[in-house]
MDAnalysis code that builds the backbone (N, CA, C; Angstrom):
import MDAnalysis as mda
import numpy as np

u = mda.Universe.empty(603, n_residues=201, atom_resindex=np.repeat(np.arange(201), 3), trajectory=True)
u.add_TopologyAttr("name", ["N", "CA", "C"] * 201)
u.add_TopologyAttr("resid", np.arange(1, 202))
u.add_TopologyAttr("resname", ["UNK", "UNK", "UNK", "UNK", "UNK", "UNK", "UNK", "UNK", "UNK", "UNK", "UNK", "UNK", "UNK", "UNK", "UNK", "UNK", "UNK", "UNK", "UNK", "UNK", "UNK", "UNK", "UNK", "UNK", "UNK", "UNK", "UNK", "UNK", "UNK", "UNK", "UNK", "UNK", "UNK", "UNK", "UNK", "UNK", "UNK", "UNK", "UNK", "UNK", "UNK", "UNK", "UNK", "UNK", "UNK", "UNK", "UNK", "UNK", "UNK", "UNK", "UNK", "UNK", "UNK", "UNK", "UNK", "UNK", "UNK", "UNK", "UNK", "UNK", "UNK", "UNK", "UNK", "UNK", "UNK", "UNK", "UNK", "UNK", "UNK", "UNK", "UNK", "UNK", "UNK", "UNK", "UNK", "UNK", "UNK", "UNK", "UNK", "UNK", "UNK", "UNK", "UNK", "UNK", "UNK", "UNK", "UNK", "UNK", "UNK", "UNK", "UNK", "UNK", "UNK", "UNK", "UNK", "UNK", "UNK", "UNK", "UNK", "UNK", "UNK", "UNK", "UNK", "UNK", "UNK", "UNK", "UNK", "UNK", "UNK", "UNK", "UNK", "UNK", "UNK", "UNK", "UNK", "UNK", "UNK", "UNK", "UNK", "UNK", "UNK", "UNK", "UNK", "UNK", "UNK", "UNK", "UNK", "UNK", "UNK", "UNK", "UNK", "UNK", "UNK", "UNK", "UNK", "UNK", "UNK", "UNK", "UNK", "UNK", "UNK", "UNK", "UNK", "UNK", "UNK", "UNK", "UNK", "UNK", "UNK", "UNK", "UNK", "UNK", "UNK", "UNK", "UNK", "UNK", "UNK", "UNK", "UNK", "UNK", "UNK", "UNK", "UNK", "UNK", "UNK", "UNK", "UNK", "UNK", "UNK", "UNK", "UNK", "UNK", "UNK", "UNK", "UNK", "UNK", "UNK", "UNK", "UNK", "UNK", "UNK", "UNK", "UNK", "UNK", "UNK", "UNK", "UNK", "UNK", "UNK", "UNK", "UNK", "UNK", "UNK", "UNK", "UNK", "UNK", "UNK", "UNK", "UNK", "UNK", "UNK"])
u.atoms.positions = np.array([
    [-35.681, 40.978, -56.254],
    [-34.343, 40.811, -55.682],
    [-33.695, 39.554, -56.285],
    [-32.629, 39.794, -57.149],
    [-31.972, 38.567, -57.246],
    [-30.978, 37.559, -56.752],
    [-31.415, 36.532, -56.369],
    [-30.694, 35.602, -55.443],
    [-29.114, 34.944, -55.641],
    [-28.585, 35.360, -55.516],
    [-26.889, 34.905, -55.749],
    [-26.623, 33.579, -55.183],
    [-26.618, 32.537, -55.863],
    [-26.160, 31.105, -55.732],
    [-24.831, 30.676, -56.200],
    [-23.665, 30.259, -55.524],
    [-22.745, 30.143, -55.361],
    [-22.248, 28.494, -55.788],
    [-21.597, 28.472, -56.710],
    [-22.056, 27.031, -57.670],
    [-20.242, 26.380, -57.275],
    [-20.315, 25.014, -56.545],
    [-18.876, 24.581, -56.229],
    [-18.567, 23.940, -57.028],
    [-17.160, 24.372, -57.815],
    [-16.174, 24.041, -58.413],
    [-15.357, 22.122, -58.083],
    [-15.795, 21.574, -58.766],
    [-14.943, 20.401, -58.485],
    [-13.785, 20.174, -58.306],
    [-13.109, 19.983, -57.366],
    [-11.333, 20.009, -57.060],
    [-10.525, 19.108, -57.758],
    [-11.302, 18.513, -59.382],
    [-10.214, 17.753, -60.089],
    [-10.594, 17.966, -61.412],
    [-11.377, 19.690, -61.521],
    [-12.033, 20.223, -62.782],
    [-10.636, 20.569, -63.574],
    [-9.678, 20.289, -63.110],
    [-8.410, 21.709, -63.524],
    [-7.673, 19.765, -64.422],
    [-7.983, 19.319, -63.974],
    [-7.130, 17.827, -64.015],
    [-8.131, 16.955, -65.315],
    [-8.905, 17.019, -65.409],
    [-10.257, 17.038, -66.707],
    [-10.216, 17.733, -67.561],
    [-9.940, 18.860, -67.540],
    [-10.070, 19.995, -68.445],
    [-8.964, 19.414, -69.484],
    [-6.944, 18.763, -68.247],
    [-6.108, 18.692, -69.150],
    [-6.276, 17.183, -69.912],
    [-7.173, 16.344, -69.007],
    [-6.952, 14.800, -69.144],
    [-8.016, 15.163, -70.886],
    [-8.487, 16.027, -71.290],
    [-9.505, 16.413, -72.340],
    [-8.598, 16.903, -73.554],
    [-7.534, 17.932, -73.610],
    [-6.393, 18.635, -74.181],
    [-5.927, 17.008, -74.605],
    [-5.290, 15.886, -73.695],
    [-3.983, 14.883, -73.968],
    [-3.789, 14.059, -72.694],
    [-3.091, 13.522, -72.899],
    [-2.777, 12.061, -71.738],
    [-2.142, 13.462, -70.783],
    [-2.035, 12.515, -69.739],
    [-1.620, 13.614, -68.494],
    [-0.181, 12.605, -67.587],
    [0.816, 12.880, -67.902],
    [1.830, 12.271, -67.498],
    [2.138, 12.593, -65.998],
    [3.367, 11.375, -65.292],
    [3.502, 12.049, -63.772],
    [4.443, 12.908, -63.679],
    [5.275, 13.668, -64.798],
    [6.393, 13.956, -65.060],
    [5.331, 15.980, -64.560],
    [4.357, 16.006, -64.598],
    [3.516, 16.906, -64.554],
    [2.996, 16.379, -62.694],
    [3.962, 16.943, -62.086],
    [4.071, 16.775, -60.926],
    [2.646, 16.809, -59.948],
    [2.272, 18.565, -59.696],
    [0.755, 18.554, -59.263],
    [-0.494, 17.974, -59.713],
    [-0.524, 18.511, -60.867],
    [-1.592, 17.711, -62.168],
    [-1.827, 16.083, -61.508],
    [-0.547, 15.504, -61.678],
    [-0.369, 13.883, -61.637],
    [-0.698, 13.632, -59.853],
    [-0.581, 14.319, -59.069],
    [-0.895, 14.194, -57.588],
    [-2.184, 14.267, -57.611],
    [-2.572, 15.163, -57.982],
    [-4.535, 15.651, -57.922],
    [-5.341, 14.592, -58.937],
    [-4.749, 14.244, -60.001],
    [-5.204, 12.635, -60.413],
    [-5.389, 11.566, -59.308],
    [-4.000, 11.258, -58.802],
    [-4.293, 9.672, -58.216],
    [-5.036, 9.991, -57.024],
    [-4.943, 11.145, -56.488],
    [-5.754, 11.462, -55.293],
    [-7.754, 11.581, -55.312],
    [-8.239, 12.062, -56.745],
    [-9.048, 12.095, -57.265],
    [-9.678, 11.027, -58.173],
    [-8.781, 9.966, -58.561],
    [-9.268, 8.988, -59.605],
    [-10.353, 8.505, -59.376],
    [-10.863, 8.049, -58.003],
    [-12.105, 7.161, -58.480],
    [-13.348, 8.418, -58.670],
    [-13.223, 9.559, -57.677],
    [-14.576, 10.321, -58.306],
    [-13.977, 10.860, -60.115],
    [-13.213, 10.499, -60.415],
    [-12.674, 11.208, -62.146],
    [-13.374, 10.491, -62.547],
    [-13.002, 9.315, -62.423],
    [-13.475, 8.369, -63.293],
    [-15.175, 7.893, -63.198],
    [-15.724, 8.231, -62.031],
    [-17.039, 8.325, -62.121],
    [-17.647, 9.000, -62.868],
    [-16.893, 10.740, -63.027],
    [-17.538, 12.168, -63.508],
    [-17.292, 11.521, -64.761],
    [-16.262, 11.156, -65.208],
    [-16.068, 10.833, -66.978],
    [-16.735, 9.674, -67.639],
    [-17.404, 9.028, -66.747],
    [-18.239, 7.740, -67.174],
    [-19.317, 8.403, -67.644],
    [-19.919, 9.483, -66.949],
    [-21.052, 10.070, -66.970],
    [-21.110, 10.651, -68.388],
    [-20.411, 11.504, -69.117],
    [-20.061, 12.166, -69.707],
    [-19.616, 11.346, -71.607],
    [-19.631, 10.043, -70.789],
    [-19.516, 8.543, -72.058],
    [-17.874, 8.294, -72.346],
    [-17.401, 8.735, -71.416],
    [-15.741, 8.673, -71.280],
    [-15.300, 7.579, -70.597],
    [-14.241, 7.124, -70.756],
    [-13.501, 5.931, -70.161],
    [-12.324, 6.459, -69.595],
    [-11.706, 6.897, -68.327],
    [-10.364, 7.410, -67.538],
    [-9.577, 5.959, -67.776],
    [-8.353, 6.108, -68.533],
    [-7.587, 5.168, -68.028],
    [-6.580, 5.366, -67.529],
    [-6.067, 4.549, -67.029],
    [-4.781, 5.099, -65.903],
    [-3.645, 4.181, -65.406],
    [-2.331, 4.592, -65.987],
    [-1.494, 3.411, -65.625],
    [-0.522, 3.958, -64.477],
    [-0.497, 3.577, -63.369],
    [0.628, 4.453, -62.545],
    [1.778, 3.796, -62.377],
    [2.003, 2.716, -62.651],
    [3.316, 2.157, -62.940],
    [4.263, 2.895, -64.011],
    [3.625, 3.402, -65.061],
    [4.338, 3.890, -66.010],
    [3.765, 5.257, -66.127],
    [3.064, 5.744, -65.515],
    [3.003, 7.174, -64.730],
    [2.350, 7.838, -66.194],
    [1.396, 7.251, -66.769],
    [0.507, 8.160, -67.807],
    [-1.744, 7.828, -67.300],
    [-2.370, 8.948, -68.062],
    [-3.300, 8.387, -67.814],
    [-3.813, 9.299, -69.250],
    [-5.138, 8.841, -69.536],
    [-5.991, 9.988, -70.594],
    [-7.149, 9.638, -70.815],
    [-8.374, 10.059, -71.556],
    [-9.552, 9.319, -71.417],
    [-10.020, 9.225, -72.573],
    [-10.719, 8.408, -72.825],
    [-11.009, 7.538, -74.369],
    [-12.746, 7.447, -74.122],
    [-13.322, 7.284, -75.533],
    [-14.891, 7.458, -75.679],
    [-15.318, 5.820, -75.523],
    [-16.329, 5.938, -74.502],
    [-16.806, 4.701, -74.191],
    [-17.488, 4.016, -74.872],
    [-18.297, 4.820, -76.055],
    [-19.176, 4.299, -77.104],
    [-18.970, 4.958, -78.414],
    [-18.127, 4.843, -79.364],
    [-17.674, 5.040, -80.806],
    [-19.125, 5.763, -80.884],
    [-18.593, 7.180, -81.822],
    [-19.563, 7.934, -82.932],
    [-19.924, 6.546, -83.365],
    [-19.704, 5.662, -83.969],
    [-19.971, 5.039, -85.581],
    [-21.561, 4.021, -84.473],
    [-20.878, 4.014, -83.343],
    [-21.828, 2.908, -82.864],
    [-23.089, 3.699, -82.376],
    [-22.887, 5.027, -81.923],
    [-23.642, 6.051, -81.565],
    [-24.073, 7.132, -81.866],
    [-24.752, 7.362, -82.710],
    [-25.020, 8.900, -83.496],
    [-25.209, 10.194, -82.511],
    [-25.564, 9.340, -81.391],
    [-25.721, 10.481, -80.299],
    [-25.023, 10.493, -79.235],
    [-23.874, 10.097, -79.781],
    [-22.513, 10.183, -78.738],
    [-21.651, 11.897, -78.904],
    [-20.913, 12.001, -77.877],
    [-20.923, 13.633, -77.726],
    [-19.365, 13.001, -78.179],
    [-18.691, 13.879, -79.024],
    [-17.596, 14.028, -79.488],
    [-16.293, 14.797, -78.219],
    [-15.585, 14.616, -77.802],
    [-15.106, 15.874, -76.647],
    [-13.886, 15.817, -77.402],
    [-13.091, 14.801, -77.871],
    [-11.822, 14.599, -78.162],
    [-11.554, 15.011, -79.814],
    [-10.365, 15.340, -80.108],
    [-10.505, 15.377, -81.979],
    [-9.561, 14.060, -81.992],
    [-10.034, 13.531, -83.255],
    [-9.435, 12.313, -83.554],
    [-8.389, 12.393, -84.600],
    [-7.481, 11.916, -83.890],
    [-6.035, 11.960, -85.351],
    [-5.951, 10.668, -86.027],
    [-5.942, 10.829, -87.366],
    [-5.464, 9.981, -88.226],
    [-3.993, 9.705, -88.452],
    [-3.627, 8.748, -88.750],
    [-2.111, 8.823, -89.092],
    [-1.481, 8.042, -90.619],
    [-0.609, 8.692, -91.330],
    [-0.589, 7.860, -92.392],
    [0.178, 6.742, -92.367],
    [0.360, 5.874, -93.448],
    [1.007, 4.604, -93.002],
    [2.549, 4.875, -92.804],
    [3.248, 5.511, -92.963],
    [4.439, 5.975, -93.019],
    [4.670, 6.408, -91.452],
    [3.382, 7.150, -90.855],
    [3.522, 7.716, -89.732],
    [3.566, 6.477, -89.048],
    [2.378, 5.436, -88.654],
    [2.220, 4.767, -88.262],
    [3.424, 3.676, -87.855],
    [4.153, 3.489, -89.219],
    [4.969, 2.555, -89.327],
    [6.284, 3.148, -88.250],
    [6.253, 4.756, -88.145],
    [7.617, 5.282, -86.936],
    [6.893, 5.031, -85.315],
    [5.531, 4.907, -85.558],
    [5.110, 4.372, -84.023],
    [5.592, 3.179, -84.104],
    [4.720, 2.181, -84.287],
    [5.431, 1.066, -84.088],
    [6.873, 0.757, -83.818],
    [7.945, 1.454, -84.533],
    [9.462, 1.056, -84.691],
    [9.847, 1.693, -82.948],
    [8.840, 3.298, -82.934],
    [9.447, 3.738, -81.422],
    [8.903, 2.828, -80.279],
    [7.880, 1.952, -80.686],
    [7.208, 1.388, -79.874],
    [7.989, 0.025, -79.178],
    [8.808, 0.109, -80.536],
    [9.516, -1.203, -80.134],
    [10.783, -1.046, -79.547],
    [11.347, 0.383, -79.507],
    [12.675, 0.688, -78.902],
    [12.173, 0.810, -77.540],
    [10.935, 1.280, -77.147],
    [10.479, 0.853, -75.815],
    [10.176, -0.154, -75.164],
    [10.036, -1.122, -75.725],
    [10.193, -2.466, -75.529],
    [11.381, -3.044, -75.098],
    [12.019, -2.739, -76.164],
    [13.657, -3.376, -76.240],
    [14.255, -2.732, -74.552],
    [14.110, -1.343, -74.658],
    [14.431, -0.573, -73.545],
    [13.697, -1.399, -71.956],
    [12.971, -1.515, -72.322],
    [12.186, -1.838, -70.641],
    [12.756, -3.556, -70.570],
    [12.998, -4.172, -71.342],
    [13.333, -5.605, -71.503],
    [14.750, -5.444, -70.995],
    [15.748, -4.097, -70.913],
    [16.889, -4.450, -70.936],
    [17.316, -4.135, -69.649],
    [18.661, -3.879, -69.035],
    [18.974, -3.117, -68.007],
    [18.908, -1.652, -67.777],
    [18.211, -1.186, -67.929],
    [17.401, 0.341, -67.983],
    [18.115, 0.968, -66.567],
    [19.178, 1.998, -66.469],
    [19.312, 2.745, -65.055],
    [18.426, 3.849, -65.576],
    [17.599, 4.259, -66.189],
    [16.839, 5.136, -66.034],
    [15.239, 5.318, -66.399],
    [14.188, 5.988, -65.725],
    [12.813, 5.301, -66.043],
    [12.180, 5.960, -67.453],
    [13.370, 6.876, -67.807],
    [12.685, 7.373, -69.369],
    [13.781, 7.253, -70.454],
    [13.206, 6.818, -71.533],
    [14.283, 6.423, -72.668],
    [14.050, 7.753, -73.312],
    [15.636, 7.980, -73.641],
    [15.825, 9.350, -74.051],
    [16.776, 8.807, -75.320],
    [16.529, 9.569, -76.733],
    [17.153, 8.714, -77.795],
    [17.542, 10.108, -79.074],
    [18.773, 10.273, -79.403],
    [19.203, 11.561, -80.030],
    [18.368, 11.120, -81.307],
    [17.947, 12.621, -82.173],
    [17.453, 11.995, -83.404],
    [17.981, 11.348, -84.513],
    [19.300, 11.528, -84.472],
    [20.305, 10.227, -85.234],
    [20.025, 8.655, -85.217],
    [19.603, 8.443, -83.737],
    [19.657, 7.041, -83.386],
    [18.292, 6.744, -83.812],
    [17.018, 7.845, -83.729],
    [15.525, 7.017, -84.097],
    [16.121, 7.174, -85.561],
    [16.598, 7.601, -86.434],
    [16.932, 7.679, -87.584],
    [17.450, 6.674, -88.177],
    [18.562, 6.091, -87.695],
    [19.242, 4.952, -87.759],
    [18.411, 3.346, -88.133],
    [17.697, 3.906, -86.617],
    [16.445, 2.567, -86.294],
    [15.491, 2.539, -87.497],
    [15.297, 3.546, -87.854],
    [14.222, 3.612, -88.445],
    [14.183, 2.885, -90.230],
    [15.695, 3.324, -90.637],
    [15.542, 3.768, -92.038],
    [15.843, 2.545, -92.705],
    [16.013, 1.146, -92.497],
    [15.884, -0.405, -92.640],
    [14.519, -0.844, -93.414],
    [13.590, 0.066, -92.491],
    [12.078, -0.172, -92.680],
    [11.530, 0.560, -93.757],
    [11.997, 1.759, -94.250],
    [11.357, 3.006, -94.909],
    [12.207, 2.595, -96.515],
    [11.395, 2.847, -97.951],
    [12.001, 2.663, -98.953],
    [12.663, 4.245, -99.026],
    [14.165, 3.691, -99.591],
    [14.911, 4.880, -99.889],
    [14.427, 5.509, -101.019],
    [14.080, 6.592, -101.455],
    [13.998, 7.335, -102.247],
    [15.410, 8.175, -103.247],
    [14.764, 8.355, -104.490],
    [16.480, 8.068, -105.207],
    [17.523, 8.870, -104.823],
    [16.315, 10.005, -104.162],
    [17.452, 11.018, -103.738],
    [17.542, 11.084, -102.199],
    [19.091, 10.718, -101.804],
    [19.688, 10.698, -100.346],
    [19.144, 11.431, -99.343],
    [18.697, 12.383, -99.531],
    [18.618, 14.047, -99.200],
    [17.032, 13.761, -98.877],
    [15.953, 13.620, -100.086],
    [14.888, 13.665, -99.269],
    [14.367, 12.728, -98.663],
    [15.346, 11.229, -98.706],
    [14.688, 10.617, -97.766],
    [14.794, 10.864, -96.398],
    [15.953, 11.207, -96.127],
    [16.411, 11.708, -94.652],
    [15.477, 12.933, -94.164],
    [15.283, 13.776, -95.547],
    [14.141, 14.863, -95.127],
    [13.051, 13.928, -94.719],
    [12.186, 13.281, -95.077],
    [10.876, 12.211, -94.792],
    [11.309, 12.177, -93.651],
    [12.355, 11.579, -93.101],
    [12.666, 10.790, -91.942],
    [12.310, 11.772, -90.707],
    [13.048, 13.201, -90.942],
    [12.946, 14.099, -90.037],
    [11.674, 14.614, -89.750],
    [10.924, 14.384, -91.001],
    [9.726, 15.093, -90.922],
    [8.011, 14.109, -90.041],
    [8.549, 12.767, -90.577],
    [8.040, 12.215, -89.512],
    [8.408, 12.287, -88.076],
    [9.656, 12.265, -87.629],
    [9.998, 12.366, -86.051],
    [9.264, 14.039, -85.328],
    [9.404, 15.073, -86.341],
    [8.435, 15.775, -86.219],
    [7.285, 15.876, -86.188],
    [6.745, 15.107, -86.599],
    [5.163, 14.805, -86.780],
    [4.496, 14.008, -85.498],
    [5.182, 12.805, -85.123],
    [5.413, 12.110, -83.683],
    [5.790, 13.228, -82.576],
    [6.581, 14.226, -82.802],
    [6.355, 15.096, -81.740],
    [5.443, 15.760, -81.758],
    [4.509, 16.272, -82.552],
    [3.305, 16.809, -83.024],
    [2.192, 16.341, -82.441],
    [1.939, 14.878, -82.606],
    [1.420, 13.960, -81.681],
    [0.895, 14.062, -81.034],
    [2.534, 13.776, -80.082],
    [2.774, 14.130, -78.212],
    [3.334, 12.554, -78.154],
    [3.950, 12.079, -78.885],
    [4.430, 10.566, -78.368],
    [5.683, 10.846, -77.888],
    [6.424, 11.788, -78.357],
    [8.097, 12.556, -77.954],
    [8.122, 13.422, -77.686],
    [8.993, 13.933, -76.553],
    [8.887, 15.201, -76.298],
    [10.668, 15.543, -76.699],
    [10.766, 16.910, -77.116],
    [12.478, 16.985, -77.599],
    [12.787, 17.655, -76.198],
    [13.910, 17.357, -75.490],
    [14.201, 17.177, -74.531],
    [15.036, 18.541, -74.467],
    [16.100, 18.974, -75.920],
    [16.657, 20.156, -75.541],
    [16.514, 20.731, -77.245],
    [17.327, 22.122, -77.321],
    [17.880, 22.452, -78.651],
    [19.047, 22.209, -78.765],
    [19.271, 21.603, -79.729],
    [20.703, 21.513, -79.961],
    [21.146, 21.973, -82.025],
    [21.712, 22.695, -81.978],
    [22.744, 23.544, -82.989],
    [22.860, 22.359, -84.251],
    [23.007, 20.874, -83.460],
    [22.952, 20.025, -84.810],
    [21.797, 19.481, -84.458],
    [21.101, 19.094, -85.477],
    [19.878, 18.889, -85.687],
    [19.835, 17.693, -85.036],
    [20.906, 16.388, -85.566],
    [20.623, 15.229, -85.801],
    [21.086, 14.761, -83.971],
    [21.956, 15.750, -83.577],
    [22.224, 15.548, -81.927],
    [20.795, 16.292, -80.699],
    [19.860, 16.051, -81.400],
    [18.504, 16.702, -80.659],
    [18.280, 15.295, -79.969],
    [17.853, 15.302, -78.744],
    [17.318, 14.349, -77.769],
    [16.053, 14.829, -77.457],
    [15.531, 13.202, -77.961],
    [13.995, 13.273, -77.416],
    [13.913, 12.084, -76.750],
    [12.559, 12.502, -75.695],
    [12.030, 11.209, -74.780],
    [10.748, 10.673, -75.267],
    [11.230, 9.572, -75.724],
    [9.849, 8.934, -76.343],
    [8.861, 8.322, -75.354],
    [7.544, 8.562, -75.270],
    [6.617, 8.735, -74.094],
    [6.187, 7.387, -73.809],
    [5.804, 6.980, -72.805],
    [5.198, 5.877, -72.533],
    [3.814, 5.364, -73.113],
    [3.245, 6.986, -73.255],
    [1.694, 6.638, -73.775],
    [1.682, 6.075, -75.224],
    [2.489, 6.060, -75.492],
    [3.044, 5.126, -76.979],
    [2.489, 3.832, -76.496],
    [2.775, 3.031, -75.402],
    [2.552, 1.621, -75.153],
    [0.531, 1.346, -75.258],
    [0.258, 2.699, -74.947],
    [-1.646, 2.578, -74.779],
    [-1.555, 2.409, -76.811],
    [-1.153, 3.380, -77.424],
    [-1.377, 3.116, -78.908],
    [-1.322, 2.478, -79.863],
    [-0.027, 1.318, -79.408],
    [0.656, 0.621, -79.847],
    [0.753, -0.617, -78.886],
    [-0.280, -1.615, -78.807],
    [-0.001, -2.511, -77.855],
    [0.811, -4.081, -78.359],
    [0.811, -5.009, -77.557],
    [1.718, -5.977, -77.667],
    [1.549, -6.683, -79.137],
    [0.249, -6.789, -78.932],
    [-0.374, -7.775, -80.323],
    [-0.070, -6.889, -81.639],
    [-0.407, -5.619, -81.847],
    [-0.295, -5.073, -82.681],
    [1.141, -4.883, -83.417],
    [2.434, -4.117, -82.237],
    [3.418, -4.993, -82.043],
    [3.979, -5.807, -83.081],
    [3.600, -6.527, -82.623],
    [4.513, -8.135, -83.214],
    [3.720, -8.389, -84.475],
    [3.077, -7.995, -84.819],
    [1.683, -8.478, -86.258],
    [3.044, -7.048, -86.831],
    [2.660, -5.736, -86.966],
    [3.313, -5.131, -87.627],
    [4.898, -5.285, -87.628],
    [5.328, -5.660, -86.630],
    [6.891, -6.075, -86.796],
    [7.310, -7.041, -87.764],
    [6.296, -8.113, -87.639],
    [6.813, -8.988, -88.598],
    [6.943, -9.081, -90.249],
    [5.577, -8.057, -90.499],
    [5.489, -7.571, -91.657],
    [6.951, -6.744, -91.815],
    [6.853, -5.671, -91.042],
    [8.455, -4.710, -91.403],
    [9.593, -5.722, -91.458],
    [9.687, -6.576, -90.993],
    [11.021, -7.557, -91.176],
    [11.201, -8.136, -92.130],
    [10.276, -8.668, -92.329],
    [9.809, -9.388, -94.067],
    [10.159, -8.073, -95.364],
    [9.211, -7.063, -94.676],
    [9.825, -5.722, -95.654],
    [11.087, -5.847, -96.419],
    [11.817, -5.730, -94.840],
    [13.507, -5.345, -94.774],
    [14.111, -6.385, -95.512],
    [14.022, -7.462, -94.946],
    [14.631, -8.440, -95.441],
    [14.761, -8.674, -97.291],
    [13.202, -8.171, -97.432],
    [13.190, -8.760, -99.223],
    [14.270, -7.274, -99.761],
    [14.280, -6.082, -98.961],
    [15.111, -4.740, -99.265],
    [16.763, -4.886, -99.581],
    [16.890, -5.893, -98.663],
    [18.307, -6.300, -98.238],
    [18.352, -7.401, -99.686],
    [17.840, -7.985, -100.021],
    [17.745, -9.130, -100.826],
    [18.088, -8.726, -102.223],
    [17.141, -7.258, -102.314],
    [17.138, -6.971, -103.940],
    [17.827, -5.677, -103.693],
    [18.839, -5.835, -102.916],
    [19.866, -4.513, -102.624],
    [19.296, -3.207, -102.595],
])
């Protein structure tokens, strides 16, 4: 006779599964309730597992990070895929990183910065060498802001008919990737960039 054992489901398995997929924002209403209600057993279950839960609820993101590097651990369990980014990419984090900055530093009536793709364009193209032709640098340009949505650092907010009038909300979890120190070390380099750009026209 075989015995039927009835195996209970953890009530924050559904909230793991996504915190495993990507950061888990509060803008993700239930998801983000069954987090803060669940965090300290999450964060127990994911310790176990060689995971680190982090969690900011002020700025309403959380996601979980490997507690002990492959490189340091050969027998560390992989759960996450790891993205690389090229320096080009890198260099549009930082710049969005810093319009979030600028944004939270200023008089903000609203808790998410929402920015048409003209304006990260604008911001951006000081920093980036022009290429001889007009056309594909602006292509580069677009194709990185695509790539950042690819990510998950932006989300495009609508469709819009002109390309360059597309609104996106650039995410908070940008601030976990891109922190203060890093910041200001790469800013200063890009300024120096710009500046010698501006110099030799």
């Amino acid at each position: 006779m075989e015995l039927k054992t009835q195996t209970k489901i953890l009530p924050y398995t559904q909230v793991f599964i996504k915190l495993l997929k990507g950061p888990v924002e509060y803008i993700e209403k239930n998801t983000w309730e069954k987090l803060l209600q669940y965090k300290s057993e999450l964060a127990v279950f994911v310790q176990q597992l060689g995971l680190t839960l982090v969690l900011d609820e002020e700025d309403g993101y959380a996601y979980v990070k490997h507690t002990i590097s492959e490189e340091d651990d050969d027998a560390a369990v992989s759960w996450m895929q790891r993205r690389s980014f090229t320096y080009d990419e890198s260099v549009l984090l930082v710049l969005l990183r810093d319009m979030m900055a600028e944004f939270e530093v200023g008089e903000a009536t609203s808790r998410e910065l929402i920015k048409k793709r003209r304006e990260i364009k604008e911001y951006a193209e000081l920093f980036f060498k022009e290429n001889a032709s007009r056309v594909k640098f602006i292509r580069e340009l677009d194709r990185l802001i695509d790539r950042a949505e690819e990510n998950g650092f932006i989300d495009k907010m609508e469709n819009n008919d002109i390309l360059d009038e597309q609104k996106f909300r650039i995410k908070k979890i940008i601030k976990a990737r891109v922190d203060g120190e890093i910041l200001d070390q790469f800013k200063q380099q890009l300024e120096e960039h710009a500046v010698k750009r501006i110099q030799h026209g």
